[in-house]
C-alpha positions as CSV (number, residue, x, y, z in Angstrom):
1,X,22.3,96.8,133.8
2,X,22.9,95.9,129.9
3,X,22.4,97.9,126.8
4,X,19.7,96.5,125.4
5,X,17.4,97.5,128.2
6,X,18.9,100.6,128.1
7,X,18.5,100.7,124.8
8,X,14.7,99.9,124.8
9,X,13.9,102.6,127.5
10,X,15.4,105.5,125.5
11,X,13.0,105.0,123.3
12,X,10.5,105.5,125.0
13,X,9.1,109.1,127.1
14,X,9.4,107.9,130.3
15,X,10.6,105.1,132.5
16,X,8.6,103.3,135.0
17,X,10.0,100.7,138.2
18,X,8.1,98.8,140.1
19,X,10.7,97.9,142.3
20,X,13.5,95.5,143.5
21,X,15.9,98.0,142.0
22,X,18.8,96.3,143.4
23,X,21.1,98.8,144.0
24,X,20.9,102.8,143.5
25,X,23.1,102.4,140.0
26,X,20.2,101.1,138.2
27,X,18.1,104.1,139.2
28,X,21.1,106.4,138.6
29,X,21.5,104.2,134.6
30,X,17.6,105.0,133.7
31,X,17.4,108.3,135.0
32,X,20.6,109.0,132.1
33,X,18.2,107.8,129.8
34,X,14.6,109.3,130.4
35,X,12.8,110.7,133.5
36,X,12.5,107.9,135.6
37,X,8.8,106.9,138.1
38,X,9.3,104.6,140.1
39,X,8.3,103.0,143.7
40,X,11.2,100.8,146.4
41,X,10.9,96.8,146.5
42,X,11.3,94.9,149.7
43,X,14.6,94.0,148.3
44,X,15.9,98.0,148.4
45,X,17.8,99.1,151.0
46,X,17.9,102.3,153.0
47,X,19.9,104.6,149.9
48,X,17.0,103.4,147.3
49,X,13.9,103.8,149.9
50,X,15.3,107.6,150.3
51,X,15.5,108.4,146.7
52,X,12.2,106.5,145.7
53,X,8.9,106.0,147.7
54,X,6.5,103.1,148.8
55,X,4.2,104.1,146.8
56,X,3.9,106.4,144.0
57,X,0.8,108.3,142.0
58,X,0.9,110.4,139.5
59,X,-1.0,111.8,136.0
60,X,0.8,110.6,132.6
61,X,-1.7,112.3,129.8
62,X,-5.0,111.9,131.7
63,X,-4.5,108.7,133.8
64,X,-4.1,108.6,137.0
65,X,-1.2,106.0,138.0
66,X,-1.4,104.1,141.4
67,X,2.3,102.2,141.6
68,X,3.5,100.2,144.3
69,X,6.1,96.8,145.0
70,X,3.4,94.9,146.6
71,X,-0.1,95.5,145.9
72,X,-1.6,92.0,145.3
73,X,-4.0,91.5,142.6
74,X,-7.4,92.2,141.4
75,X,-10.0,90.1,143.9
76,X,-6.7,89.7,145.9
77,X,-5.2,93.0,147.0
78,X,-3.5,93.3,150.2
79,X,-5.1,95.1,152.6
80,X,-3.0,98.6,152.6
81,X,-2.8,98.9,148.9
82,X,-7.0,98.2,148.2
83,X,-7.2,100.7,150.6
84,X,-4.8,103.7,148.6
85,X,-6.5,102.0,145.1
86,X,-10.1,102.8,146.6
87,X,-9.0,106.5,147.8
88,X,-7.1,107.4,144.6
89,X,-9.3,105.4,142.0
90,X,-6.4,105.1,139.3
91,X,-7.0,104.1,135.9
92,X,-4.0,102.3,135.7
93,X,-2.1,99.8,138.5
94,X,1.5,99.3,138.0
95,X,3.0,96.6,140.8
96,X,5.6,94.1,141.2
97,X,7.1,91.8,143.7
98,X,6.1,88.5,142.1
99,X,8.4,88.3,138.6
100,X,5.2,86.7,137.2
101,X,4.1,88.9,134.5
102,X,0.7,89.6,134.6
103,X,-1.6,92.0,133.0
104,X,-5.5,92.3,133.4
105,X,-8.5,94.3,133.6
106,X,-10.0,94.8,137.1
107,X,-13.5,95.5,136.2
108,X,-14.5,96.1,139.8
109,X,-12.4,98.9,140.7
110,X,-12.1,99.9,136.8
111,X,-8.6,99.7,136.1
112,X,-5.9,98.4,133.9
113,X,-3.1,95.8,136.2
114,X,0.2,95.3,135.1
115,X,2.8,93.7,136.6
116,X,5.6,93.9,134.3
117,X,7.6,90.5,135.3
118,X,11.2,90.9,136.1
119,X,14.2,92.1,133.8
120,X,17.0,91.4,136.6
121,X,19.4,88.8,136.9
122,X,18.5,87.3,139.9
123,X,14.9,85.3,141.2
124,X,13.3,83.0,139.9
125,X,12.2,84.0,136.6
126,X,13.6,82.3,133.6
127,X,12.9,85.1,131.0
128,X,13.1,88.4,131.8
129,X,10.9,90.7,131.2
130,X,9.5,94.5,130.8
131,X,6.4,96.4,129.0
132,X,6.2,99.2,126.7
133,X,2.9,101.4,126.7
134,X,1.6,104.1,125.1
135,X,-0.6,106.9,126.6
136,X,-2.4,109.4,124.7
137,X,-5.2,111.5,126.3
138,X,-6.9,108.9,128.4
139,X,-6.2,105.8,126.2
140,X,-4.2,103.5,126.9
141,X,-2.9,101.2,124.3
142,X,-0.3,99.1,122.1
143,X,1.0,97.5,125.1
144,X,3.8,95.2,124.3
145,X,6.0,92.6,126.2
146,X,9.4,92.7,125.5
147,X,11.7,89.8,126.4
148,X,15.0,89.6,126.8
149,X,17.5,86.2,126.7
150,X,16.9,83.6,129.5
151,X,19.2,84.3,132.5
């Protein structure tokens, strides 16, 4: 963990993890900082898939929040995730899994899709990598990349 992500998350309400935690002192870091949301990557082992689930939804304001590791992509979801997105109908998909930050409107299933890239040390990403959002009611706005030096 450094201190500038710290840094960068206590300014903010809440913290949000798509996974790939890497071990349970990052989670323990965060949740210092500001209430912490978060779902396990398929690089978590057994301690992290305990204290944090598969998938995770939730209200912030008035969106509904659908997060989960894997979930695919809009036109491309895997098959379990398309099928929790159709049940829940969230406003707002939060995933990870690939590093490749990506964020996009799904205009079939009527959501915003953000995967935030990756902020750890390790993969193969070259910059790392997170997203600051604000919520207010049911808007959704000033979304901003933040990144951090090459690893």
């Amino acid at each position: 963990m450094d201190d500038a992500i710290l840094r960068h998350a206590a300014q903010h309400d809440e913290i949000w993890h798509a996974g790939d935690w890497g071990t349970m002192s990052v989670l323990t870091q965060l949740e210092e900082v500001r209430p912490v949301q978060g779902v396990y990557g398929n690089i978590d082992g057994a301690d992290l898939r305990l204290a944090v689930p598969e998938t995770n939804t939730f209200t912030c304001e008035s969106v509904r929040v659908y997060m989960r590791h894997i979930t695919g992509y809009p036109g491309r979801y895997k098959s379990n995730a398309m099928k929790e997105i159709a049940a829940y109908k969230p406003n707002l998909v939060v995933c990870g899994h690939s590093h490749i930050l990506k964020v996009m409107y799904d205009p079939a299933l009527q959501h915003l899709h953000i995967n935030p890239g990756a902020i750890g040390i390790h993969g193969f990403h070259h910059v790392r990598t997170m997203i600051s959002l604000e919520i207010d009611g049911s808007d959704m706005r000033n979304l901003k990349v933040i990144e951090f030096e090459k690893r």
